[in-house]
C-alpha positions as CSV (number, residue, x, y, z in Angstrom):
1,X,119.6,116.5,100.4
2,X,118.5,114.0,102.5
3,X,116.5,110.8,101.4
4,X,112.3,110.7,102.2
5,X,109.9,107.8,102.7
6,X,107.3,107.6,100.4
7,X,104.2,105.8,99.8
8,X,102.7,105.6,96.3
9,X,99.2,104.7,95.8
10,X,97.8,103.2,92.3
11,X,94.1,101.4,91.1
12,X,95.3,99.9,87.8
13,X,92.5,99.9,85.7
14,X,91.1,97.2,82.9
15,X,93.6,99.2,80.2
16,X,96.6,100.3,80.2
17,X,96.8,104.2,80.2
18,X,98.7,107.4,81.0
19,X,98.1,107.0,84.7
20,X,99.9,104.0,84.9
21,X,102.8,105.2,82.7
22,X,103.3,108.3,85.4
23,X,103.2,106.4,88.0
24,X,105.8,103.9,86.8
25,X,107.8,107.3,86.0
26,X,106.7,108.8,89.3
27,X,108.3,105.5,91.6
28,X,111.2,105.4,89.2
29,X,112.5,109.0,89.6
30,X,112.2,109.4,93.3
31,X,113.9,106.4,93.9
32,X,116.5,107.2,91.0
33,X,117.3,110.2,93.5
34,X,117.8,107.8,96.4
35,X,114.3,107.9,98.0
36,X,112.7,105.1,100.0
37,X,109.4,104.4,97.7
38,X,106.8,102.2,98.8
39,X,103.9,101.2,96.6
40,X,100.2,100.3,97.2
41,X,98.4,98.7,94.3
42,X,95.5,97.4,93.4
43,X,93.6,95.9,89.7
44,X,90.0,96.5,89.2
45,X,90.2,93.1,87.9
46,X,89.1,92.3,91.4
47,X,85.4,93.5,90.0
48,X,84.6,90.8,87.7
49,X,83.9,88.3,90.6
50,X,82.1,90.8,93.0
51,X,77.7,90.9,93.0
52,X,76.4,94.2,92.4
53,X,75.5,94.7,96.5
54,X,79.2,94.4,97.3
55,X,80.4,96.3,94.3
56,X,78.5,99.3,95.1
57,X,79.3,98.9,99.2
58,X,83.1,99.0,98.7
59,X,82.9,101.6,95.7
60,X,81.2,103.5,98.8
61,X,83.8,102.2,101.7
62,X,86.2,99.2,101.4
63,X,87.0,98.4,104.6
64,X,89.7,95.7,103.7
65,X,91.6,98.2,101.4
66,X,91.4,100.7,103.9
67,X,93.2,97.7,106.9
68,X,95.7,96.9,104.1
69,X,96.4,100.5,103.4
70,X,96.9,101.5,106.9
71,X,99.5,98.8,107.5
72,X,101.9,99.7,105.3
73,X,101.5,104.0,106.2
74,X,102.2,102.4,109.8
């Protein structure tokens, strides 16, 4: 079987929970099975310091997650 490339994308949110623990599992097994696994991740810590008007625009569209993103699928 030959080795894949994979991306893994994850918001980590205020607490810790069972989407964080399968991801973690999710990365770990691929690349247990000799995949290339890159991740993507982001805190919604980030929220704390944004006003309301920004806040609701990249809940809508954030542009600068969507340039960072891009880079790494390219």
């Amino acid at each position: 079987m030959s080795a894949e490339r994979y991306l893994l994308v994850h918001n980590f949110y205020q607490q810790t929970g069972g989407e964080d623990a399968v991801f973690a599992a999710e990365t770990n097994l691929l690349r247990s099975r000799g995949h290339e696994v890159a991740t993507y991740t982001v805190h919604n810590d980030r929220i704390a310091d944004m006003n309301q008007v920004r806040l609701v625009a990249d809940t809508i569209w954030n542009a600068s997650v969507y340039r960072e993103l891009a880079a790494h699928v390219r």
